[in-house]
N, C-alpha and C positions, 0 to 999 in steps of 0.2 A: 762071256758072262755079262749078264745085265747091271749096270751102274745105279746109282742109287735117283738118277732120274727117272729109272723104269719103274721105278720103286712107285715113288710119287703119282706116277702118272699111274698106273695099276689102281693106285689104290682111289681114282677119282671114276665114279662111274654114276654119277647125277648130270643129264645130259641140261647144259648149259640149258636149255629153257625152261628147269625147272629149279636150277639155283645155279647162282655166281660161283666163279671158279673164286677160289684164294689164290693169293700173288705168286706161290711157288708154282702151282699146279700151270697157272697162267703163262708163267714163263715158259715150262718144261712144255706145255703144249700149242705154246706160239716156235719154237724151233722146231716141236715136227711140222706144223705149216710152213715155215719158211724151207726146212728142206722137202718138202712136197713141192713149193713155189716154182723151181727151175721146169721146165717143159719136157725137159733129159729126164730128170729124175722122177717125172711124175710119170710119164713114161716106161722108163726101168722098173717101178716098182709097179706098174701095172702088167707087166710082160713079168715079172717075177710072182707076183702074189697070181696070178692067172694059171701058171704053169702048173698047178696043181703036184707040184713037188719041188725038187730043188733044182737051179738050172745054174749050169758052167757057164761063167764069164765070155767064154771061145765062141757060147752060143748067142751071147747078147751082142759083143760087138758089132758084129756084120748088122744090125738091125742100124745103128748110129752113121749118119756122116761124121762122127768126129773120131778123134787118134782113141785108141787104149787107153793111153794115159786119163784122158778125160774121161773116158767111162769108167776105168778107177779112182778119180779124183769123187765122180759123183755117187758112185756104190758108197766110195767114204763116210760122205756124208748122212747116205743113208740107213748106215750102219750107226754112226755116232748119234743118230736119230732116237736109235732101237727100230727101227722098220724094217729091216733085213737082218738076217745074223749068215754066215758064211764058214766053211772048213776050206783050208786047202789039202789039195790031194794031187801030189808031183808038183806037176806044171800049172796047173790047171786053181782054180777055188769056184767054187759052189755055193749057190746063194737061195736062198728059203727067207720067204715072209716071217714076221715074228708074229703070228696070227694074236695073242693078246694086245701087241698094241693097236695094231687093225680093228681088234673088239674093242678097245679104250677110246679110240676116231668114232666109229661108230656109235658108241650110245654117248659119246659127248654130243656127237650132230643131230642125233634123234631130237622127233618132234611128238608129241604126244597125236593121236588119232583122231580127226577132227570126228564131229559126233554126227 
């Protein structure tokens, strides 16, 4: 379940070139930059939000030179984001884009249409 940063960040959808974020908003969506920031992560979430559905952990590893441990360390974070949300199921968890916050990134970065 979404925390009350998803909250925040939902509710801002005036893409930065047309007004200033407030200090809350500011924060909550300078941490999904930083966890976009690692080259793993940005990564991971492109191979996740790509898949056009949800995709097992079993599937992402072999993609990484690094241990498991680090590609769970890094889903983490991109879960504490809101950018991913995941089930487990056995052995196994499964992971899916949180496709509003991916539309909350998006019309923050919009630019209006030059004329």
């Amino acid at each position: 379940m979404p925390g009350p940063e998803l909250a925040v960040l939902n509710s801002c959808c005036t893409p930065i070139s047309e007004a200033a974020l407030d200090p809350a908003q500011a924060a909550d969506g300078a941490a999904v930059f930083k966890a976009l920031s690692d080259p793993i992560r940005l990564r991971l979430m492109s191979i996740i939000a790509s898949a056009g559905n949800e995709v097992c952990v079993c599937d992402l590893t072999p993609e990484f030179d690094v241990s498991g441990p680090t590609i769970s360390h890094h889903l983490k974070v991109l879960r504490e984001a809101g950018l991913v949300s995941c089930e487990r199921r056995g052995t196994w968890v499964y992971y899916w884009p949180e496709t509003e916050r991916l539309a909350w990134l998006s019309t923050l970065l919009s630019v209006p249409a030059t004329v």
